[in-house]
C-alpha positions as CSV (number, residue, x, y, z in Angstrom):
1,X,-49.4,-45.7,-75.8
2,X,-50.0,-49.5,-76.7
3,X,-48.6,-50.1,-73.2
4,X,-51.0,-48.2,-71.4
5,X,-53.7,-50.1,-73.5
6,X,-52.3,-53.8,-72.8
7,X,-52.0,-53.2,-68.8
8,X,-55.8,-54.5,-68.0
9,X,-55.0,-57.3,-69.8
10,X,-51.8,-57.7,-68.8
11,X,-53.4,-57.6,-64.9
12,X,-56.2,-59.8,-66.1
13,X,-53.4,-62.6,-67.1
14,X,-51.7,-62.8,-64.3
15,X,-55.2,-63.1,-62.3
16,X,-56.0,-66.0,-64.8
17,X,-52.0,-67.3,-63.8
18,X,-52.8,-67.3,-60.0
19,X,-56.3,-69.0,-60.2
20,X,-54.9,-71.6,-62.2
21,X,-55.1,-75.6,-61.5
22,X,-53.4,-78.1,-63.1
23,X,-54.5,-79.0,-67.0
24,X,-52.4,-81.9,-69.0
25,X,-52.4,-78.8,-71.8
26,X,-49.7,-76.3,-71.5
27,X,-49.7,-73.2,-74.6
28,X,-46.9,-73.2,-76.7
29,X,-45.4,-69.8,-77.5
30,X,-47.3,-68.9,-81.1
31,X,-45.1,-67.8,-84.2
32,X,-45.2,-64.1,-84.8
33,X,-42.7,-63.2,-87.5
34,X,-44.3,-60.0,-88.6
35,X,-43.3,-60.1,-92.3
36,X,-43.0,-57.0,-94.4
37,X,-42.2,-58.2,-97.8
38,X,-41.3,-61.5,-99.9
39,X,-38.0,-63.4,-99.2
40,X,-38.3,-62.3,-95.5
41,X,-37.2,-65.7,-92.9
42,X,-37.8,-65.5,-89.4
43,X,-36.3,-67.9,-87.0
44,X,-37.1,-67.8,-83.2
45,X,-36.3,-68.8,-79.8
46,X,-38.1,-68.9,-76.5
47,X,-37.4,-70.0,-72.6
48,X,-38.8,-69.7,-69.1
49,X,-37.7,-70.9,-65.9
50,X,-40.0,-74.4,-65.9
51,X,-37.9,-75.2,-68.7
52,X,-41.1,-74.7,-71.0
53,X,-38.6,-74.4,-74.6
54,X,-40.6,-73.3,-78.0
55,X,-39.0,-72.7,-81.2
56,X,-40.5,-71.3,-84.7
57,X,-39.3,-71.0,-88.4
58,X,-41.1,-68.8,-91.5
59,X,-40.6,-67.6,-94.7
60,X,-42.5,-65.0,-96.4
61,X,-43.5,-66.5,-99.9
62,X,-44.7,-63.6,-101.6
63,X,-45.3,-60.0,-100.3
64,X,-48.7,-61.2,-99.0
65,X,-48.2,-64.9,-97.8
66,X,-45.9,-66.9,-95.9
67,X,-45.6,-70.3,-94.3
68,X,-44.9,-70.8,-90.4
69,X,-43.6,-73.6,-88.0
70,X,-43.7,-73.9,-84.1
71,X,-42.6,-76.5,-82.0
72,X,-42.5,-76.6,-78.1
73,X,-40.9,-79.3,-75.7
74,X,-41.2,-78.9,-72.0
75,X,-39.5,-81.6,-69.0
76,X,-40.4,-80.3,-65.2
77,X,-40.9,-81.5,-62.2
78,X,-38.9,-85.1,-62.0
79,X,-38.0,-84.6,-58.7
80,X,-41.1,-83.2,-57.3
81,X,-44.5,-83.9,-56.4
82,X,-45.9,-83.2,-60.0
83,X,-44.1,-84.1,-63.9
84,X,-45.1,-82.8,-66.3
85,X,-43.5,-83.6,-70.4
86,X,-45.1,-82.3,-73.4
87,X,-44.0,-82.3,-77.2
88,X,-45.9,-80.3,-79.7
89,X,-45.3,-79.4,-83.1
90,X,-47.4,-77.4,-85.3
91,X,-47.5,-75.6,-88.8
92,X,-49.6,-72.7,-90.9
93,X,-50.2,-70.8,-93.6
94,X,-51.2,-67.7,-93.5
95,X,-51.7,-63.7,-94.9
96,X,-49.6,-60.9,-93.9
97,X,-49.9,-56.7,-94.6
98,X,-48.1,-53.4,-93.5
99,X,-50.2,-51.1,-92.4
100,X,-50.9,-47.4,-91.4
101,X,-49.1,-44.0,-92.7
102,X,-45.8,-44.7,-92.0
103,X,-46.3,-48.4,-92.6
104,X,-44.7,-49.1,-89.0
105,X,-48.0,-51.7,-88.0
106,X,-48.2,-55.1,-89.5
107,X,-51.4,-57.7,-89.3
108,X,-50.5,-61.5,-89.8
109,X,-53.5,-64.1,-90.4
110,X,-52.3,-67.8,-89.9
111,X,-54.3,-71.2,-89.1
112,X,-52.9,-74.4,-89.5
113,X,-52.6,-78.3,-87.6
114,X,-50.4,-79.5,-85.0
115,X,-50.2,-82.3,-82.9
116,X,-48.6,-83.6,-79.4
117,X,-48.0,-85.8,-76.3
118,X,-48.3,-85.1,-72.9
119,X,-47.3,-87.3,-69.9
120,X,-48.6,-85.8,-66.3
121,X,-47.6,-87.8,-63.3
122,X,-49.2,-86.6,-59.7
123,X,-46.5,-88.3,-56.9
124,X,-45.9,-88.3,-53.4
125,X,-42.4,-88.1,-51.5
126,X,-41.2,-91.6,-49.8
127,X,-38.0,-92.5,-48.1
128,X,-37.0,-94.2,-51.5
129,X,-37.8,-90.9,-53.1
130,X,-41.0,-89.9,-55.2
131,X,-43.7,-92.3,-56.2
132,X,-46.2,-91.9,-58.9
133,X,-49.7,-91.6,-57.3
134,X,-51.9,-91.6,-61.0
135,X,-49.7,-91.1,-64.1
136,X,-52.1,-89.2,-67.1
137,X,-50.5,-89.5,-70.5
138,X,-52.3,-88.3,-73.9
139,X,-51.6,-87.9,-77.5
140,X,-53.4,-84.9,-79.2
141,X,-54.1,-82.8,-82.4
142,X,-54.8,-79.4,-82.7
143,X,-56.4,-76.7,-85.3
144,X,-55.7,-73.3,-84.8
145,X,-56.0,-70.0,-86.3
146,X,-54.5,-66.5,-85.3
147,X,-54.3,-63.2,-85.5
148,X,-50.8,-61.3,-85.0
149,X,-50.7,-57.6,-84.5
150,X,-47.4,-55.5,-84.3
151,X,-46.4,-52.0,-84.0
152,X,-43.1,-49.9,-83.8
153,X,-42.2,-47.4,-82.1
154,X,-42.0,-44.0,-83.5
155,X,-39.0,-42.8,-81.4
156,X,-36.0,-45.0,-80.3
157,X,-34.7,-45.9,-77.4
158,X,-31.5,-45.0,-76.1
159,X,-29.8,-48.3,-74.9
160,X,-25.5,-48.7,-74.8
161,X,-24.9,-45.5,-76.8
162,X,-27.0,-46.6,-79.7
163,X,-30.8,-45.8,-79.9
164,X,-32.7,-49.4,-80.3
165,X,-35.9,-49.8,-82.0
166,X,-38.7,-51.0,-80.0
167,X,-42.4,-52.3,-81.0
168,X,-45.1,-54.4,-79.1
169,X,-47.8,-56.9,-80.7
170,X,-50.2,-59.1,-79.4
171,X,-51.4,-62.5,-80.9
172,X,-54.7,-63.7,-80.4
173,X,-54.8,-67.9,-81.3
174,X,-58.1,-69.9,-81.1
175,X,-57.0,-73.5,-80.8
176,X,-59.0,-76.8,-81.2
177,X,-57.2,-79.6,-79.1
178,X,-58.6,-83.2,-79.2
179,X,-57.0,-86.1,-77.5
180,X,-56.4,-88.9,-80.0
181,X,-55.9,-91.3,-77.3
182,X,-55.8,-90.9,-73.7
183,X,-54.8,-93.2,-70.8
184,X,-54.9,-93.1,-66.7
185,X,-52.8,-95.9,-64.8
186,X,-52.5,-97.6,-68.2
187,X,-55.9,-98.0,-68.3
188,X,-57.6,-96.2,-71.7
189,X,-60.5,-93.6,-70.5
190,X,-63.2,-91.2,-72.3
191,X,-61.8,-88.9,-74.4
192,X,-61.5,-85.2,-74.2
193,X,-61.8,-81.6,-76.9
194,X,-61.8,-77.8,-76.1
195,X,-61.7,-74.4,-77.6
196,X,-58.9,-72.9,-76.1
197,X,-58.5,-68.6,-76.3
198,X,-55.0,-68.1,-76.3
199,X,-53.9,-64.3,-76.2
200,X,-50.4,-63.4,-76.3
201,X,-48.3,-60.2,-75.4
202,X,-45.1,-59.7,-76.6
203,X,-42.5,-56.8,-76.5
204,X,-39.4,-56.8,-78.5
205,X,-35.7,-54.7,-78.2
206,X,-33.8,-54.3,-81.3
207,X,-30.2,-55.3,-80.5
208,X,-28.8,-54.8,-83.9
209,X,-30.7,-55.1,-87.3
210,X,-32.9,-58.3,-87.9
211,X,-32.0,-59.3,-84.0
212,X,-34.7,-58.4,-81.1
213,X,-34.9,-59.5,-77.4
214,X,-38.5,-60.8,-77.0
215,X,-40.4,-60.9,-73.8
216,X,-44.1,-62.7,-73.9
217,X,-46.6,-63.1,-71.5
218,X,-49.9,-64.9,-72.5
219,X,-52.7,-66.8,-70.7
220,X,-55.3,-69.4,-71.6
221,X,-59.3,-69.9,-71.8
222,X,-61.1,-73.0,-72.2
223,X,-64.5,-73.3,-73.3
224,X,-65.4,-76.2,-72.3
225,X,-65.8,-77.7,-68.5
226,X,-63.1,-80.4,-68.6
227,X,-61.5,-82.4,-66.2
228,X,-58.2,-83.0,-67.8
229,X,-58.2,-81.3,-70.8
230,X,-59.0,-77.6,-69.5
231,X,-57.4,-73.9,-68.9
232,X,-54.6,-73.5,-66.6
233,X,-51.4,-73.0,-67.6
234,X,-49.6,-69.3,-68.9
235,X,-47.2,-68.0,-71.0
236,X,-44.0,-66.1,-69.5
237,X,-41.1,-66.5,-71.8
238,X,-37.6,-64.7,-72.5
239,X,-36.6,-65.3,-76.1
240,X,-34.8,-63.9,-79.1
241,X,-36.1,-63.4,-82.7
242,X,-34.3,-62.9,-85.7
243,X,-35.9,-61.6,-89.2
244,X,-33.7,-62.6,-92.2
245,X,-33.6,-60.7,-95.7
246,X,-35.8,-57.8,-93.9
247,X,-36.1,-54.4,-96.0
248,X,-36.2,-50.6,-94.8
């Protein structure tokens, strides 16, 4: 079982979730549209309780190719000792194939450029409420490229009468992210880059055809030693995907 497979990693992301610190970089959930043939569009969805919201769009150009966007926008932590904001948008091109005897696994290549703005502000409660201590805000680009992996599930499962198809996949993202400019107080400071490894578990329901309930879990890895721009922040998100035009 694919399950069984993903559980030490699985473990070893929500170890990386609990010896986290704060980073100005929070993941964005990656597009995973898992084409199977040309005209294919996939349009997606994704939530979790920080209010971390992504969204993504493809289209499968041909039988082999297909274009994707993402886009991510998270608001936390107004009324609290720590804010955090971040927009991010991001967009690919990439190579897609069924595989196997039954043609029920599909591998996705993608890479592609996005770019962002985070503002972080550290405070401290007063009697007039909460008051920055050091506000962080940065613009950024990123390059990235990814591999998705999905598989379905030879038997069904039995859900409301009806038996719903399930499948799992993973997406494994390497991600370059520069700050383009970068400020602290107001005041303009060195300039940070890392390789971020970004793997990503999802596990989707079939509700009725095209329409799956999506669960993801990820984590991140930075390469490089940091001080603000570094490893800390995962990926637990409730969503919905939806694959338009897709063929038996």
């Amino acid at each position: 079982m694919i399950v069984k497979k993903l559980q030490p990693l699985i473990v070893l992301a929500i170890l990386f979730l609990l010896a986290s610190c704060s980073s100005i970089y929070m993941p964005n959930v990656p597009a995973t549209p898992m084409f199977r043939n040309q005209g294919e569009a996939y349009v997606s969805g994704h939530i979790n309780t920080q209010g971390n919201m992504s969204g993504s769009f493809g289209v499968a150009a041909t039988d082999h190719i297909a274009i994707i966007t993402n886009g991510s926008y998270i608001k936390s932590g107004i009324k609290s000792n720590e804010q955090f904001d971040q927009k991010l948008i991001e967009g690919g091109v990439g190579y897609f194939a069924k595989m196997g005897k039954d043609k029920k696994q599909i591998l996705e290549f993608y890479g592609g450029y996005g770019i962002g703005n985070t503002l972080n502000i550290d405070k401290r409660a007063s009697t007039m409420g909460f008051e920055a201590v050091e506000t962080r805000e940065m613009d950024f680009d990123k390059i990235f490229v990814q591999v998705n992996y999905s598989s379905t599930q030879k038997r069904k499962l039995n859900l409301f009468g009806n038996k719903r198809e399930l499948n799992y996949g993973t997406a494994i993202r390497l991600s370059r992210v520069g700050m383009t400019d970068f400020v602290v107080d107001g005041v303009g400071v060195q300039k940070e880059e890392n390789l971020f490894i970004e793997p990503v578990f999802f596990t989707r329901l079939e509700l009725f055809k095209g329409f799956q309930l999506q669960y993801t879990t990820g984590f991140n890895i930075g390469v490089v030693d940091n001080e603000y721009l570094k490893a800390g922040n995962s990926i637990f998100t409730l969503g919905v995907s939806y694959n338009l035009g897709q063929k038996k």
